[in-house]
N, C-alpha and C positions, 0 to 999 in steps of 0.2 A: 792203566797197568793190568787190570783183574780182565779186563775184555782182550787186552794183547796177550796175555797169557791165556785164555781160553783160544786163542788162535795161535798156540806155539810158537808168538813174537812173528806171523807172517803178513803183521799188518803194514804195508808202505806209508810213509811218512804223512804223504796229502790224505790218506782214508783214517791216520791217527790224528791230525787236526782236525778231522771234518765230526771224527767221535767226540774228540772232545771238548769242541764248540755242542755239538748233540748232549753229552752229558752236562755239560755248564747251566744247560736251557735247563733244559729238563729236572733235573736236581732241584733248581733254584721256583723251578715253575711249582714244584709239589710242596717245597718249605713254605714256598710266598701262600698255597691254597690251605697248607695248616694253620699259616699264623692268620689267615682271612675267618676261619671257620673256629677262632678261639678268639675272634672279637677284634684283631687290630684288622682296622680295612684299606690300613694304606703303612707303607713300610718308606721312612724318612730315615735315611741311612744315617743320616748326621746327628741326628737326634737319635738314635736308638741305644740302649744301655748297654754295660761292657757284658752284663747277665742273658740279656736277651742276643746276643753276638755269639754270646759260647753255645747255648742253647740252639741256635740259626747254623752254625756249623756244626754244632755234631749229629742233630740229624741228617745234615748234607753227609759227613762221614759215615752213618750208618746208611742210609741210602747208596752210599758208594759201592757196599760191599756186595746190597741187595739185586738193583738197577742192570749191571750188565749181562745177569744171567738171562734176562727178560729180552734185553738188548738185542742179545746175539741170535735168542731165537727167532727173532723177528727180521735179521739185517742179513746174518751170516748163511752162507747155503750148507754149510759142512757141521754147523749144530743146531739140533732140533732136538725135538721133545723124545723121538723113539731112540737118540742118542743119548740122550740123559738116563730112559727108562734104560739100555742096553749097559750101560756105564754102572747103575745100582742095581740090577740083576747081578751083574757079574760081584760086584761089593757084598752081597747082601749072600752068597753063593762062597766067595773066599773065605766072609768072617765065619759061615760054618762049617768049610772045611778044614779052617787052620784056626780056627777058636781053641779047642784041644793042645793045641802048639804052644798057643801063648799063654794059658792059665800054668800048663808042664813049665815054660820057660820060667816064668814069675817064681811058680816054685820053687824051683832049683836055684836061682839067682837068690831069693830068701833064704834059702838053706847055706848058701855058700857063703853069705856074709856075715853070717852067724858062728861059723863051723869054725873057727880058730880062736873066738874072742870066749873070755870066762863067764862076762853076765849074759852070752845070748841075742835073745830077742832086747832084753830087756833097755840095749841100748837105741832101742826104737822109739823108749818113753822119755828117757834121760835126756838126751840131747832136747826135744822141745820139751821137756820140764825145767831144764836149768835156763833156757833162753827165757821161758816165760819169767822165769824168778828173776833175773836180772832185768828184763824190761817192765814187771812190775815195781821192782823197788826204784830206777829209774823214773820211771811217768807216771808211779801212781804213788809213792812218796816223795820223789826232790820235786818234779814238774806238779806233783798233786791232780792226777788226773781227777773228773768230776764221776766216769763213767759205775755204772751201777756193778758189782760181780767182777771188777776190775780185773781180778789173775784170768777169770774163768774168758774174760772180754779177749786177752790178750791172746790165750792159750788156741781159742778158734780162730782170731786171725793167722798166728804162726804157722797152725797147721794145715790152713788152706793154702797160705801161701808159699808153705814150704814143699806142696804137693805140686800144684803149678807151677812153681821155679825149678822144682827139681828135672819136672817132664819136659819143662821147653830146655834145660841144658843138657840133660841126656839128648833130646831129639837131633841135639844140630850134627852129634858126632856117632848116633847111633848106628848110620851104613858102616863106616868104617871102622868101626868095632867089629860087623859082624861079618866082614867081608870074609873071613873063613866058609861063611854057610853059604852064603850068597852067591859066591863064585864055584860053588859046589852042586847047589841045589834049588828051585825054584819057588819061593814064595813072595806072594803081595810084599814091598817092605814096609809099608806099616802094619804090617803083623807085630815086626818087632818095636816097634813102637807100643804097641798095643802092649806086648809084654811086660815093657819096662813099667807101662802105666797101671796095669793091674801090680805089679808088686809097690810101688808109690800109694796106691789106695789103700791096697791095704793095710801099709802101715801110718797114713791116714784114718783108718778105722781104727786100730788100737789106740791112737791119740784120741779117739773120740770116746772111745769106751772110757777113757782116764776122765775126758770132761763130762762126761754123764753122771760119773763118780764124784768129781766136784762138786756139782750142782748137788747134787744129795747133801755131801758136807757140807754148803753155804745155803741150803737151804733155799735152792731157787724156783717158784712155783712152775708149775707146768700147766698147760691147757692144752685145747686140741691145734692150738697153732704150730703145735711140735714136726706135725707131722708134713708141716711145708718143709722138712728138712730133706724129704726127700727128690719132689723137684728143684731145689739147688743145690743136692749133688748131681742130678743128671747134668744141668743146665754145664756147672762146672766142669764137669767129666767130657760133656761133647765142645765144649767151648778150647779147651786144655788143648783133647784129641786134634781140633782144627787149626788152631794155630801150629802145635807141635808137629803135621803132616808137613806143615809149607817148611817149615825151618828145616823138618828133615832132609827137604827136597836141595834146599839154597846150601845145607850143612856139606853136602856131597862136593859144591863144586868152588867154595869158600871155606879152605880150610880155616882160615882167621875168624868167623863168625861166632865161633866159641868165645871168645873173649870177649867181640863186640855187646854178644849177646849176656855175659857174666854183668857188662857194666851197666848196660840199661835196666837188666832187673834190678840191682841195686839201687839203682834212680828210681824204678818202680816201686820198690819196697816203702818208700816214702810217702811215695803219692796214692799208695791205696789204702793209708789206713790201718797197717794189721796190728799198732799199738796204742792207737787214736783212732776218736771219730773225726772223719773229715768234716764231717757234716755239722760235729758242735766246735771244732778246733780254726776251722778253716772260715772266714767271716761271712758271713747271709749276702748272699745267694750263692756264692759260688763254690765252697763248700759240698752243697746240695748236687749243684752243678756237677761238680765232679767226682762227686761220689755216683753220680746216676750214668755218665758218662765210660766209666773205667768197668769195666765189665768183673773184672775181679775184686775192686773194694767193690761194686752193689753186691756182689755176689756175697763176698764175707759179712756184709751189712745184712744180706736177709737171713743168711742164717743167726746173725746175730739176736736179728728181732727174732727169728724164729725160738731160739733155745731162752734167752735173756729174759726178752722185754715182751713175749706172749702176745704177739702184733703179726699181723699179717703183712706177708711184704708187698709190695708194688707188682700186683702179678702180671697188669702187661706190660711192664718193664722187663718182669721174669719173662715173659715171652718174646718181647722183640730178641733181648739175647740170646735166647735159645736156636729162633731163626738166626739170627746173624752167625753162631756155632754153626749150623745148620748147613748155612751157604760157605762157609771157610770150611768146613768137611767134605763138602762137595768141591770145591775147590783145588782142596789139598790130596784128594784122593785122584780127581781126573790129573793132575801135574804128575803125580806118581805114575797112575799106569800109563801115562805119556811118555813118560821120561825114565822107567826104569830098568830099559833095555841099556841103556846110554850108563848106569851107575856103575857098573860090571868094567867097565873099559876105562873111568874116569880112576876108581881107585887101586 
């Protein structure tokens, strides 16, 4: 799919079986060389555990995302490396001439939500202070959760993941929102993406300033592990931007995806953890498994350990997801300037 999309869908049926016999090998040839070179030296399918299966496929799933940018450079005649280099010149060229654009947008958007209501800002705090209170006295008095700093545990997953849910459901219907400007005047469209997600942070920041203040009041120690908090907001922030680019993109021409996509965060909501740990809740191994796998509960996990439990997190886990943001950025940015001459006509 990510290689027929890098060819504008112009691939003919026989050269999209012939990929993906090619990606079948391939994929399987580099997980069968990890699991050799971590000591199993032969792979008995029938005999392998349901731990070691989740683990065999998701790095085939993160390899998927990696594998075809490589691919294509190699196969296809119409993408090469000085087309990548021309494709982030020109990215790296729009974010600063319309950067300006979108901190102004964020602004005003902040200002405008505030400007009719009596407490302000303040209903920035409220809304995830009161959810936290309600899912503390749920899972950490009826369920009796175990977890250490339990509100403050809660309080960072809500508001990571109320920052990411909020950006990927803005993103699916952000064109047609702004179709007034769009069909007026010319910019990148994930500028406005980029808008909606600077004012999402930072009112993600002010939630954090509230749980900085907690931890004072509960008295939670600090060390220098604090300051991994800051590569998993970047990791966060480009992970967010990369998926919310593609949904932007599918959001134009799928008006119904808005909903689709309301349901499965909600399914998400569950499976990452943000009022539980997966990883003590969920039974050994897979648990672990899935908490390492979901890009957003590891993320809420390290910052967890980061702020909570004074641990350092899995930093080349923090890295492989960073790349994997990395390549759905790049992804979701070439679909865009592909495709958004075509946006203007569609809505």
């Amino acid at each position: 799919m990510i290689h027929s999309c890098l060819r504008h869908g112009e691939l003919s049926g026989k050269r999209k079986a012939v990929f993906f016999v090619v990606y079948l090998l391939v994929t399987n040839l580099i997980t069968f060389l990890v699991s050799y070179l971590r000591g199993v030296k032969a792979l008995h399918f029938e005999n392998m555990t349901v731990s070691y299966r989740l683990k065999y496929m998701g790095l085939g799933c993160v390899l998927g995302f990696i594998l075809p940018f490589f691919v294509c450079l190699m196969t296809e005649d119409i993408i090469t490396i000085g087309g990548f280099r021309r494709y982030a010149r020109r990215f790296i060229s729009d974010i600063k001439k319309y950067l300006p654009y979108a901190v102004w947008s964020a602004k005003a958007d902040l200002q405008a939500e505030v400007a009719s209501s009596y407490l302000n800002w303040m209903w920035w705090l409220i809304e995830p202070v009161c959810m936290m209170f309600i899912y503390t006295l749920i899972f950490g008095v009826v369920f009796r959760a175990s977890e250490d700093f339990f509100p403050i545990f809660v309080f960072i997953g809500l508001t990571m993941w109320g920052f990411f849910s909020r950006c990927l459901s803005a993103s699916v219907d952000i064109v047609r929102w702004n179709k007034d400007i769009i069909t007026k005047i010319y910019m990148p469209k994930y500028i406005l993406l980029l808008a909606k997600m600077f004012a999402y942070f930072f009112k993600m920041m002010v939630s954090f300033g509230v749980i900085f203040i907690m931890m004072i009041f509960f008295r939670v120690p600090i060390d220098f592990n604090i300051l991994w908090i800051i590569p998993v907001f970047v990791v966060l922030f480009l992970f967010t931007f990369g998926v919310s680019s593609i949904m932007m993109h599918y959001g134009v021409y799928v008006s119904d995806l808005g909903y689709i996509t309301g349901i499965v965060l909600q399914m998400m909501m569950y499976l990452t953890g943000v009022f539980y740990s997966l990883a003590n809740q969920v039974p050994e191994p897979f648990g672990a498994i899935l908490e390492a796998f979901n890009p957003v509960a590891f993320i809420i996990s390290a910052m967890r350990q980061a702020l909570i439990y004074r641990t350092t997190p899995m930093l080349w886990m923090l890295g492989v997801w960073g790349l994997v943001s990395v390549v759905l950025i790049a992804l979701g940015v070439f679909t865009v300037y592909s495709n958004e001459n075509a946006y203007v006509k569609v809505i």
